[in-house]
Each structure stands twice: as structure tokens, then as C-alpha cells.
C-alpha positions in Angstrom: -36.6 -38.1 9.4 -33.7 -36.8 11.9 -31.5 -33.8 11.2 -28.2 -34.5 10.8 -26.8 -31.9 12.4 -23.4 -29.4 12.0 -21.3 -27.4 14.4 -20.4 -24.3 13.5 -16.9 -23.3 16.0 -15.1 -25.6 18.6 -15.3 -23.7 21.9 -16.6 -24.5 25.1 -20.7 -23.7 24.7 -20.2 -25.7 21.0 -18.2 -28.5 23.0 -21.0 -28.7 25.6 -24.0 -29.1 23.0 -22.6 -31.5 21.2 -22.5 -33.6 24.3 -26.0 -33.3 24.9 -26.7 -33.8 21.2 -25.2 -37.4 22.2 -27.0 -37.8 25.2 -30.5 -37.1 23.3 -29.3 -39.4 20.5 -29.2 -37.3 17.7 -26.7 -37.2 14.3 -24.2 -35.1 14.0 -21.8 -35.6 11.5 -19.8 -32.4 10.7 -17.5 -29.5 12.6 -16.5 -26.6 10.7 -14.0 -23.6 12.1 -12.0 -21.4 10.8 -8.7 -23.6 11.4 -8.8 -26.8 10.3 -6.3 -28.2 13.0 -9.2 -27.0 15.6 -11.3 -28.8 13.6 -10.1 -31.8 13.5 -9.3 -32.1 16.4 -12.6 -31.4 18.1 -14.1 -33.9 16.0 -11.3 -36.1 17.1 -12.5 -35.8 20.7 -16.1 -35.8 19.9 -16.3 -38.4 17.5 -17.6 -36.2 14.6 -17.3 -37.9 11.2 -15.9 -34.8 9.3 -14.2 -32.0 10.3 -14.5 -28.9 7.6 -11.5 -26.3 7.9 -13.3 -23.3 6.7 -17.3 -22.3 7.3 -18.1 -22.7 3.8 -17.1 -26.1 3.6 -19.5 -27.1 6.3 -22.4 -25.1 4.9 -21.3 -26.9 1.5 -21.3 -31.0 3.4 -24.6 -32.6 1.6 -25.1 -34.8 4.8 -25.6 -31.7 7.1 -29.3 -30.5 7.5 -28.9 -28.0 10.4 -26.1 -25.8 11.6 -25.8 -25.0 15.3 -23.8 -21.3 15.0 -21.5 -21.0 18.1 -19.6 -18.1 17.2 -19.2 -15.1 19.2 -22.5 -13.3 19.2 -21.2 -10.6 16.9 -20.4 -13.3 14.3 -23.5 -14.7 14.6 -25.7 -13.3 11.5 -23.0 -13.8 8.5 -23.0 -17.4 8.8 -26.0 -18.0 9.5 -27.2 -16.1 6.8 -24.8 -18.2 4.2 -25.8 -21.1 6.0 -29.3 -20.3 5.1 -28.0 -19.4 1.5 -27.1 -22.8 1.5 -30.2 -24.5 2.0 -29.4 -25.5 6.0 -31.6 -24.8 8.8 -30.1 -23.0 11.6 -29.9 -22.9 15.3 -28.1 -20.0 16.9 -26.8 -19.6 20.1 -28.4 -16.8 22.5 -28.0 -13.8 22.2 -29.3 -14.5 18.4 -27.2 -11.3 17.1 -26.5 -8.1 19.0 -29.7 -5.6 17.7 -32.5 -6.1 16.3 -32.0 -5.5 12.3 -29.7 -8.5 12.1 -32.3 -10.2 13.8 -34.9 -9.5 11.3 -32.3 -9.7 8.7 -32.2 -13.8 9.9 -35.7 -14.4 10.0 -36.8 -12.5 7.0 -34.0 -15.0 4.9 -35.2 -18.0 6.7 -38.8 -17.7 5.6 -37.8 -16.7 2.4 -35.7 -19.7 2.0 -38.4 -21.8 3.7 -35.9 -23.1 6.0 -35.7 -22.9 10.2 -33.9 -20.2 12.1 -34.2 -20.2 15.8 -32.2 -19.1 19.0 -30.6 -21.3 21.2 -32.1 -20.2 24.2 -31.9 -23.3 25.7 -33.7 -22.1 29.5 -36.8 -21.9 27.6 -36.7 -25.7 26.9 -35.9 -27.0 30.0 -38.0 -28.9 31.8 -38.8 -27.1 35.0 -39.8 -24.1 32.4 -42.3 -26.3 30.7 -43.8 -27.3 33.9 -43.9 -23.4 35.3 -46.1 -22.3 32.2 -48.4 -25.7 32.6 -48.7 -24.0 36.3 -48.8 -20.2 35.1 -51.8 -21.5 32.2 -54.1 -23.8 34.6 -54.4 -20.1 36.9 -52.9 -22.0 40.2 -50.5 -18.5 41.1 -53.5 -16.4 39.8 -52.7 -12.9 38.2 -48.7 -12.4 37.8 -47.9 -9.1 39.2 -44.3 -9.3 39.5 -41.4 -11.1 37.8 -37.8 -10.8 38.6 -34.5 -12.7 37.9 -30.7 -11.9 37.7 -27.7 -13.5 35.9 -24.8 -12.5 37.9 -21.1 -14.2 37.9 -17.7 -13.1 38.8 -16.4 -13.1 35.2 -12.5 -13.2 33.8 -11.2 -9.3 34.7 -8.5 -9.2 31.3 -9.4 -6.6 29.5 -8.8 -8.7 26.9 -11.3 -11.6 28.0 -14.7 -11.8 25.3 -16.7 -10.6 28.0 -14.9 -7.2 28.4 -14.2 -6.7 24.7 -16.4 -4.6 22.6 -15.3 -5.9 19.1 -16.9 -9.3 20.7 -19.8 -7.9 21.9 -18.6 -8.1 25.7 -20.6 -7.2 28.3 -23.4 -8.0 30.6 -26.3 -7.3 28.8 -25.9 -9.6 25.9 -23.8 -12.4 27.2 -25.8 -12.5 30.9 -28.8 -10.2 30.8 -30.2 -11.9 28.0 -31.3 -15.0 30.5 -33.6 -13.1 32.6 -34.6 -10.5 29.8 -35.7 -13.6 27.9 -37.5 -14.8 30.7 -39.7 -11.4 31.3 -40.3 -11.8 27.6 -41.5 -15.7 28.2 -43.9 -14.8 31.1 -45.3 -11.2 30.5 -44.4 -10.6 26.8 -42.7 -7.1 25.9 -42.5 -4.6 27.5 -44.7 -1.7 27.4 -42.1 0.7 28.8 -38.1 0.6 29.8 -36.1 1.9 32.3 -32.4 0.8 32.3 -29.4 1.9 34.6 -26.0 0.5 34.1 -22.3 0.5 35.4 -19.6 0.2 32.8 -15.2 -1.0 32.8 -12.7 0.9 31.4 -12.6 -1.2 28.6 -15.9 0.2 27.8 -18.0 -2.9 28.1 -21.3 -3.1 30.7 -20.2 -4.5 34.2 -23.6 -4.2 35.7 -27.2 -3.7 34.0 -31.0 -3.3 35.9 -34.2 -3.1 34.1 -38.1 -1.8 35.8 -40.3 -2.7 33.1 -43.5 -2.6 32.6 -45.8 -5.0 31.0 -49.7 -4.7 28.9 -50.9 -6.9 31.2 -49.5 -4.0 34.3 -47.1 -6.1 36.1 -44.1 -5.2 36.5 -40.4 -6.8 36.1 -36.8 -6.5 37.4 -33.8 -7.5 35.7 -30.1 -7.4 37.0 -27.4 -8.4 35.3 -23.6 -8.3 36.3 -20.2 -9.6 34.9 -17.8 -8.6 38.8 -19.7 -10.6 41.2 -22.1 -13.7 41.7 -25.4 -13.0 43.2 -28.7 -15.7 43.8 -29.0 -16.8 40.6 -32.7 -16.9 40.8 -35.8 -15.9 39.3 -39.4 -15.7 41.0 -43.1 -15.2 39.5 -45.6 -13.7 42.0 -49.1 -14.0 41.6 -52.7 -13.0 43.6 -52.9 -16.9 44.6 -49.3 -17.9 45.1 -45.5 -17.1 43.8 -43.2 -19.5 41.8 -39.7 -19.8 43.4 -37.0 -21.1 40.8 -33.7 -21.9 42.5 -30.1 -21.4 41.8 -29.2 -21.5 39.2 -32.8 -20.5 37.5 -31.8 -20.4 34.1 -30.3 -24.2 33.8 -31.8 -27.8 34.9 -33.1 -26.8 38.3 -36.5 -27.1 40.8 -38.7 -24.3 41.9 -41.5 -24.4 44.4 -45.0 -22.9 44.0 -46.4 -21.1 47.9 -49.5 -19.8 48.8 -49.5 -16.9 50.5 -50.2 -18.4 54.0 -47.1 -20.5 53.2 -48.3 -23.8 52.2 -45.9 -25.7 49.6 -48.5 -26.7 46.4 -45.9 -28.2 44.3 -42.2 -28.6 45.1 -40.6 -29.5 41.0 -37.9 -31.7 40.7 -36.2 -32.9 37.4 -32.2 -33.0 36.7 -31.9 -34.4 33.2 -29.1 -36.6 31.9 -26.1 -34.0 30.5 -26.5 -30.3 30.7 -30.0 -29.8 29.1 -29.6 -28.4 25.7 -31.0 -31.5 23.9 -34.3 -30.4 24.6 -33.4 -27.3 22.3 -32.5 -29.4 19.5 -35.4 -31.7 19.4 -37.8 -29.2 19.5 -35.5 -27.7 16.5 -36.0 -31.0 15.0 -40.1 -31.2 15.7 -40.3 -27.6 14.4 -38.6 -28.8 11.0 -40.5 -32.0 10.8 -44.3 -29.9 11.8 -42.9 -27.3 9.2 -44.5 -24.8 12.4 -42.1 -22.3 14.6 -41.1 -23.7 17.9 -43.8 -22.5 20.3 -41.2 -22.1 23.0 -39.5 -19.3 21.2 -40.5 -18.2 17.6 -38.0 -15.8 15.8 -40.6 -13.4 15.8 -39.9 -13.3 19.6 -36.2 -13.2 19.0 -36.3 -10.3 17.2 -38.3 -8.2 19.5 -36.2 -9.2 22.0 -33.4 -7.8 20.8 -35.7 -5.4 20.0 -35.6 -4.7 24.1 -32.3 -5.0 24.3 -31.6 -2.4 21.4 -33.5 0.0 23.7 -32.0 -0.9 26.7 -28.4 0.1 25.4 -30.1 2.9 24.1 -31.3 4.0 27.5 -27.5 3.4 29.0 -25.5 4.4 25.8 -23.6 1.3 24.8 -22.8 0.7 21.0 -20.5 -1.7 19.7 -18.3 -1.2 16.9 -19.3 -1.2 13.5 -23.0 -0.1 14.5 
């Protein structure tokens, strides 16, 4: 049976995946936010049946199965652990909190609830990724010795702005670095050992974040993130037989192209899907619920020891937010 699925928050990443829920055909038929004028009036726009003016009274709906959380990332693990409480699955958007214990603190209620709780990492559904690990699994680039990607844009400079405020977890770790640390994760698992270097605003907030990690397998990975200027936008995979070259921008809908080392094109990948591309997270939310198995994309065990990473990163550079 199809979800029927509720939004948790009205701004623009909640906005954008309930378009795509639309395009891939699936049920929505709540929004809940904190104002019940913002409410409305994004289900207005959308087309959503009802429109809840607090959290509680969305987690409280009997036609909602699943909530997709789009809260800042700070706000991220109270509702979804009262969404949980409530008997609804959960989908919540990337980073999936901001350290690791709230993490757990997610996954350990989902299982005991018996319910879904999974990160809206949405790259890691995409099409192009699917057809990279079909590439990476029949051997065709070999042993991977090297990954490397960056998520870099020229970001809002107000202080005030979510991505330079603290309180919201701003930053370019969590809001951009998560993208290629997540991607590392996918293609050589955790790390094995961290090195981090970072650049930080006045406001206190990471501008600029680079990772040389190292991997059980012994390849090795980069990582840049930064919030003051736009840089490729690209990721690569090299292996003994060939490399994997994912275009900008790596991390949405894209194309890549597999070389040999003489040069030769193997496969040139191209796929642009109707809408932006997070449907595909939400049906394999809804496969996951109806197999009763974790999405083999991304399991939340994964989640939480990526944030796992990213706890040690901000270790390494000595960022905290407040309340920690």
C-alpha cells in the first residue's frame, strides 16, 4: 500500500520535495508548521488537503503514514522523535541531526517503535549514483585508490543568514560538506583516520572545510567544502583500470564518464529525470516500509557513523554549536 505522506515545515527544500513527490505520483495529504497561516498557505499552493498549524497536530492526522522533517538541521531530532512517538515513519532531511548521539537517539526509537527512520540524502538515490556502483561492483575501474569531491557555493554573507548562524547549525560542514562526506562514506566506507583543516566567519560559523582521509581498504579521499565561493562542483573515483568523472553539479541529476587510462571513453552516463530528483528518495522510503528491510542506499546505521565523521571532524577544527 502507498504512504501517505506529511510535510513537516514550508520552506524552500520542503517546497521542492513535495514537487517531486507529485512528479513520482505519490500521496501527500498533510503540512504541518509552526504558524498555521504558513501552513495553509503552502498547502494552498501545493494542493495539500490539510494544513496542521502546529507539529503535533500533524504527527496526530490518522491519514499521514510518513513525515518528511524539513526543519533546520538543529530541529531535526525532536520531531522526529515525537513523530516516531506517534507511530509515523520518518524521513529526514540531510544532515540527519548535527552529532552523532541524536543520531543514534533516532535510530535506536525507530527500531524500537518498529517504524522507518532514514536520511534524505537524496544524491545517493539518483540515478547516475545507482549506475556508478553497478560500474564500481562489476570491477570495470578496478581497485579505487582515490575519491575526491567538493560542495562549494557563494552563499548569503548576513550574518544573520542560516548558513552563518550557529544556533541554526550554520556552516559549511553540515549544510555543504555533508554531500561529498556522504559520498566517501558511499564508495570507501568510514574512515580509518581524519585529518581536517578549516577557515571560519566572525560570526563563528565554518566558511571553508578540507578532509585527507584514509580508508580500510588504503585509498585515500579529499573533501572541500566552502560557503564564500563556487568551485567545480564535481566528484571523481580513480581506479587501477579507469576513473569515474561526475560532472557539475555531482551531487544532483547529472552524467559522469568512465576513462581508461590511455584515454578511451567506456561509458559516457546520461539521465536527467523529470523534476529535481528527490522522488527516488521517497520511493525507496516507501519500498523499505513495504520489504520491512533498511534502504540499501543508506541505512541509519550509516547515518549515524556519519555523523559519527563529522563529530570528529569538528572536533579536529573546534566547532561546537550551542547547547552541545
Amino acid at each position: 500500500m502507498a504512504l501517505r505522506w506529511g510535510i513537516l515545515a514550508t520552506g524552500g527544500i520542503a517546497r521542492t520535495f513535495t514537487k517531486d513527490l507529485r512528479v513520482a505520483g505519490l500521496d501527500v495529504r498533510a503540512v504541518g508548521s509552526r504558524s498555521a497561516a504558513s501552513a495553509e498557505a503552502f498547502a494552498a499552493e501545493l494542493d495539500i488537503p490539510r494544513a496542521h498549524g502546529s507539529y503535533d497536530a500533524l504527527f496526530a492526522d490518522p491519514d499521514v503514514d510518513i513525515v518528511y522533517v524539513a526543519t533546520p538541521h538543529p530541529m531535526h531530532v525532536t520531531p522526529a522523535l515525537a513523530a516516531l512517538d506517534a507511530g509515523k515513519h520518518v524521513l529526514i532531511e540531510k544532515p540527519l541531526t548535527v552529532n552523532a548521539a541524536e543520531a543514534a537517539a533516532i535510530r535506536d526509537r525507530a527500531a524500537e517503535k518498529g517504524l522507518l527512520a532514514m536520511e534524505a540524502m537524496w544524491t545517493r538515490y539518483l540515478p547516475h549514483m545507482s549506475r556508478i556502483h553497478e560500474i564500481i561492483d562489476a570491477g570495470t575501474i578496478g581497485e579505487i585508490r582515490v575519491v575526491s569531491a567538493d560542495h562549494t557555493q557563494s552563499a548569503p554573507t548576513d550574518p544573520a543568514h542560516r548558513m552563518n548562524d550557529l544556533a541554526l547549525g550554520g556552516g559549511a560542514l553540515l549544510d555543504l560538506g555533508i554531500y561529498p562526506l556522504s559520498f566517501v562514506h558511499d564508495i570507501l566506507g568510514a574512515p580509518t583516520t581524519i585529518q581536517a583543516s578549516a577557515r571560519f566567519l566572525d560570526t563563528g560559523a565554518d566558511s571553508e572545510v578540507a578532509t585527507v582521509m584514509t580508508h580500510a581498504s588504503g585509498a585515500l579521499s579529499t573533501t572541500f567544502s566552502s560557503s564564500r565561493g563556487a568551485g567545480p562542483n564535481s566528484a571523481h573515483i580513480v581506479g587501477t583500470l579507469a576513473r569515474i568523472d561526475i560532472d557539475r553539479v555531482w551531487y544532483a541529476a547529472t552524467s559522469f564518464t568512465v576513462t581508461a587510462p590511455d584515454g578511451t571513453i567506456i561509458e559516457r552516463f546520461e539521465h536527467r529525470p523529470e523534476g529535481r530528483g528527490m522522488q527516488f528518495q521517497a520511493l525507496a522510503a516507501e519500498r523499505a516500509v513495504e520489504t520491512g528491510t533498511a534502504p540499501r542506499e543508506l541505512p541509519i546505521d550509516e547515518s549515524v557513523a556519519i555523523m559519527g565523521t563529522l563529530d570528529e571532524i569538528r572536533r579536529q577544527i573546534g566547532l561546537a554549536y550551542p547547547g552541545e
